[in-house]
C-alpha positions as CSV (number, residue, x, y, z in Angstrom):
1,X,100.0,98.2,68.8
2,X,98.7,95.0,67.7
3,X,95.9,95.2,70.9
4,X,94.5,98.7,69.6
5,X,94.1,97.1,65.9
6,X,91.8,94.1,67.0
7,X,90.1,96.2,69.7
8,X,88.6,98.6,66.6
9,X,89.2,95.8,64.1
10,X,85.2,95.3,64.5
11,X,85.0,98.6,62.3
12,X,85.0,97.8,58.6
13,X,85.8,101.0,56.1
14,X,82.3,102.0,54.7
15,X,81.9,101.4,50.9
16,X,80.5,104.9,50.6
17,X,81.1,107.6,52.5
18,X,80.2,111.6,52.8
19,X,82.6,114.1,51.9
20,X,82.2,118.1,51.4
21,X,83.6,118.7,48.4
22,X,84.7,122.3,49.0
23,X,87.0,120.7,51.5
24,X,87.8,117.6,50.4
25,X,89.2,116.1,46.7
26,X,88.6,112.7,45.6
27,X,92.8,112.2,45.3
28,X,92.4,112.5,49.0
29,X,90.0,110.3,49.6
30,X,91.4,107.7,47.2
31,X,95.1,108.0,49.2
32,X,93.2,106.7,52.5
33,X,91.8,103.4,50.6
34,X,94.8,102.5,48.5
35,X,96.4,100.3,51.0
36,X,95.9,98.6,54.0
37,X,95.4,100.5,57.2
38,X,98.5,99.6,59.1
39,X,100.6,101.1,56.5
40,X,98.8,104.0,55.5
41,X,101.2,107.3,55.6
42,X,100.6,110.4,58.0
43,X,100.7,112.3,54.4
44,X,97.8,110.1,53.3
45,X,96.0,110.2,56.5
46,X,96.4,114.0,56.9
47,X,93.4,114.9,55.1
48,X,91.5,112.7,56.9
49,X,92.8,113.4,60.4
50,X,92.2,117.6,59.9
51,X,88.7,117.0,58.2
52,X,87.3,113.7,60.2
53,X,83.6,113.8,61.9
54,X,82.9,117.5,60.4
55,X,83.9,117.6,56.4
56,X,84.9,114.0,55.8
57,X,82.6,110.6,57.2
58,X,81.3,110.1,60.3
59,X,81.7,107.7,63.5
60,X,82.5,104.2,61.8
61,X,84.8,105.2,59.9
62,X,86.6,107.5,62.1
63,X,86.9,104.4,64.5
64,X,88.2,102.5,61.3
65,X,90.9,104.9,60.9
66,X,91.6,105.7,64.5
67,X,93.9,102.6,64.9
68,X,96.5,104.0,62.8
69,X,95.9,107.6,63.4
70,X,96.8,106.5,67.7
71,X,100.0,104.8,66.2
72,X,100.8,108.0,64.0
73,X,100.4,110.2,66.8
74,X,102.7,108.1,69.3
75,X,105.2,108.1,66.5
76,X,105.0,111.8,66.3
77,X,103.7,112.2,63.0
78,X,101.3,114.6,62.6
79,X,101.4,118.4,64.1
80,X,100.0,119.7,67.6
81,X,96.7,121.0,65.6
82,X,95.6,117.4,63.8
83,X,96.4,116.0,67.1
84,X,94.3,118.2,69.2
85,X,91.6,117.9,66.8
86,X,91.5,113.9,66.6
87,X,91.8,113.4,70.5
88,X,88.8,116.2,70.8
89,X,86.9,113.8,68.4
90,X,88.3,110.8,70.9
91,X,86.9,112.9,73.7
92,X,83.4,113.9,72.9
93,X,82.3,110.2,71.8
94,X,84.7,107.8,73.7
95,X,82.1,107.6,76.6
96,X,79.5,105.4,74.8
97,X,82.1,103.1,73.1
98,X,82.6,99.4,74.9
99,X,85.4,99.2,77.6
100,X,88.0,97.3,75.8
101,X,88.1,100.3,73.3
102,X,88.6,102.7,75.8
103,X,90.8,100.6,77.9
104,X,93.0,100.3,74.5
105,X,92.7,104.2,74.5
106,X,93.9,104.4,77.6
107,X,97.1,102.3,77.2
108,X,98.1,104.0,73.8
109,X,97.8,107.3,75.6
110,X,100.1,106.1,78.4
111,X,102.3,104.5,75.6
112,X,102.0,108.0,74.1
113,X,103.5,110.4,77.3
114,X,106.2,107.8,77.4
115,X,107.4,108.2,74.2
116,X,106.8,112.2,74.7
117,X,108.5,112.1,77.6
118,X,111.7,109.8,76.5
119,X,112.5,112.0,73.2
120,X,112.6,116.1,72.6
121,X,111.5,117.9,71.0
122,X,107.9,116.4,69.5
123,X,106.1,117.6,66.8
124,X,103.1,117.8,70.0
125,X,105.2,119.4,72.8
126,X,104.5,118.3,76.7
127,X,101.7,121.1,77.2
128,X,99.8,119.8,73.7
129,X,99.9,116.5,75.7
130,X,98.5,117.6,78.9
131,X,96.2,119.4,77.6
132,X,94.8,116.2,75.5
133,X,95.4,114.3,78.7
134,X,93.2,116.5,80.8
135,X,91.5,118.5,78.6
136,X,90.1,116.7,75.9
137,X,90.0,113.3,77.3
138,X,89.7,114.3,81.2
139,X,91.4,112.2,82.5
140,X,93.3,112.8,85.8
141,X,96.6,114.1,85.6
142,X,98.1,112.7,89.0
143,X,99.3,109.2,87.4
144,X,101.0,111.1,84.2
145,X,102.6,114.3,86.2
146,X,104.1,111.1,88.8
147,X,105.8,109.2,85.6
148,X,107.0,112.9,84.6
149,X,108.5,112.7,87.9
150,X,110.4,109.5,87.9
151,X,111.1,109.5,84.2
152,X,115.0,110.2,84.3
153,X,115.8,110.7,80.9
154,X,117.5,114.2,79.6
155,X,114.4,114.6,77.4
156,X,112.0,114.8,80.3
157,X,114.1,117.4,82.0
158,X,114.4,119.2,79.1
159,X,110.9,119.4,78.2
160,X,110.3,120.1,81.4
161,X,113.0,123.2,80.8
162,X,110.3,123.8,78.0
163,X,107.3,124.3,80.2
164,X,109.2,126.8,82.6
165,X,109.4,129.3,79.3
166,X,106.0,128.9,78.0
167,X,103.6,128.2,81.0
168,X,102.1,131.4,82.8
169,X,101.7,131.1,86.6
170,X,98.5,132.6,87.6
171,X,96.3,133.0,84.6
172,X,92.6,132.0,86.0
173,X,91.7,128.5,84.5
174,X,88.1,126.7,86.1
175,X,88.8,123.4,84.4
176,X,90.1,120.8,87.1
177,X,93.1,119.4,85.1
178,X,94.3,122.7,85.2
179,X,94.0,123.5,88.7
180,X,95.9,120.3,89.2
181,X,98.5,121.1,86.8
182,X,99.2,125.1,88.5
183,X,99.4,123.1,92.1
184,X,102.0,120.5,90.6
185,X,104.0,122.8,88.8
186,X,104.8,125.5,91.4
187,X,105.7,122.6,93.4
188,X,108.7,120.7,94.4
189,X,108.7,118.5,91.4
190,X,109.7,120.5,88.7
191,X,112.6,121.6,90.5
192,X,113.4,117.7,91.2
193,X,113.5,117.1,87.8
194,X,115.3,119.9,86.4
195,X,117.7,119.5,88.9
196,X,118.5,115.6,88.6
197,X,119.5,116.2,84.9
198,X,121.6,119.8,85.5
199,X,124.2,117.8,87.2
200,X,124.7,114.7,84.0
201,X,123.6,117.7,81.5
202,X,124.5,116.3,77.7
203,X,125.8,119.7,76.7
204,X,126.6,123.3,77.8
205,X,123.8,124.4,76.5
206,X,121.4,122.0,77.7
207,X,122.8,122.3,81.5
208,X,121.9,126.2,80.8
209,X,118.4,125.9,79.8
210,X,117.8,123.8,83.0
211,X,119.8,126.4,85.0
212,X,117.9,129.0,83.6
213,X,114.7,127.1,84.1
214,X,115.7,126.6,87.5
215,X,115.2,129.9,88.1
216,X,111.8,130.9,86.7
217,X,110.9,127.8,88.9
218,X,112.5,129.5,92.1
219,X,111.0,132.5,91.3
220,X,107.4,131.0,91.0
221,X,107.8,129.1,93.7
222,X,108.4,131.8,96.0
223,X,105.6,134.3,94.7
224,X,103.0,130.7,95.3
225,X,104.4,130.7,98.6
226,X,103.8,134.5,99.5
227,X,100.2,134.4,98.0
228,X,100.0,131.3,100.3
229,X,101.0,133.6,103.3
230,X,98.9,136.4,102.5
231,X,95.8,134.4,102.3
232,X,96.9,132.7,105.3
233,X,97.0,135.9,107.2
């Protein structure tokens, strides 16, 4: 992480800053300055992270912070919500920022699916992350759904296990990431994946959830196909 600390390190902590304070007490703000950035706590940072660019500061010293908030996040230390509200702060403003930034964003996001991908389950399960990847960031899946695809690790699978039980097939979605995600995931793929861990499954039960997710794939798969044929015809 040392590359994403000197990309922002141009960022100094304001000496003042604006807080509401309905929404924000001065214990908090004191937890985020008493001690250097690379070691501050998610528990310190949490404040921050839920209030940042509405309730709590503004661009500078969100891009102060946003070093260690990344390194948080790949560690898995803050929840689905703080997540999706930092990366929709990332999202809305990364555009005007200078390329190394967002080229140091882009590898910690990378760095980021590879650790979601390698353990299960994460505090910001595999559709929070696509949804950041695509969604808030819009960024093209394609290069993160192929390293789902040759990741072979248990996890991987078993998140994938994961997605089969929580994603609906079919529900009308205009964004693009999510048009590319719905053609990906009725695909062959999925199946690949589930599949390649079923046979070297860690434990009954594990080998059943892919088994079972197996099947809600099949099942997909074949209802994609017939809505293929009847538009065909």
């Amino acid at each position: 992480m040392d590359s994403l600390y000197a990309a922002f390190s141009r960022h100094p902590l304001p000496a003042t800053i604006d807080v509401c304070d309905h929404c924000v007490t001065p214990e908090e703000v004191q937890a985020t300055r008493a001690a250097p950035l690379r070691v501050l706590t998610a528990s310190a940072l949490a404040p921050y992270a839920g209030n940042a660019m509405s309730t709590w500061g503004d661009e500078e010293e969100f891009r102060y912070f946003l070093p260690r908030l990344l390194e948080l996040l790949v560690l898995d230390e803050f929840d689905d919500w703080l997540a999706d509200h930092l990366m929709v702060q990332v999202g809305v403003r990364w555009d005007d920022w200078p390329q190394r930034e967002r080229d140091t964003i882009l590898d910690v996001v990378g760095v980021w699916w590879e650790a979601t991908l390698n353990h299960y389950p994460r505090e910001v399960d595999v559709m929070g992350m696509i949804e950041i990847i695509g969604g808030n960031l819009g960024l093209d899946l394609a290069p993160y759904l192929a390293a789902w695809e040759s990741n072979t690790t248990e996890a991987a699978a078993r998140h994938m296990a994961w997605l089969m039980h929580h994603y609906t097939v079919g529900v009308a979605h205009n964004a693009g990431w999510y048009t590319a995600l719905a053609g990906w995931i009725t695909g062959p793929a999925p199946a690949a994946i589930l599949e390649r861990a079923f046979f070297s499954a860690g434990s009954p039960e594990v080998a059943q959830a892919l088994s079972d997710a197996l099947e809600t794939h099949r099942v997909w798969s074949a209802v994609s196909a017939g809505r293929s044929g009847a538009v065909g015809g």
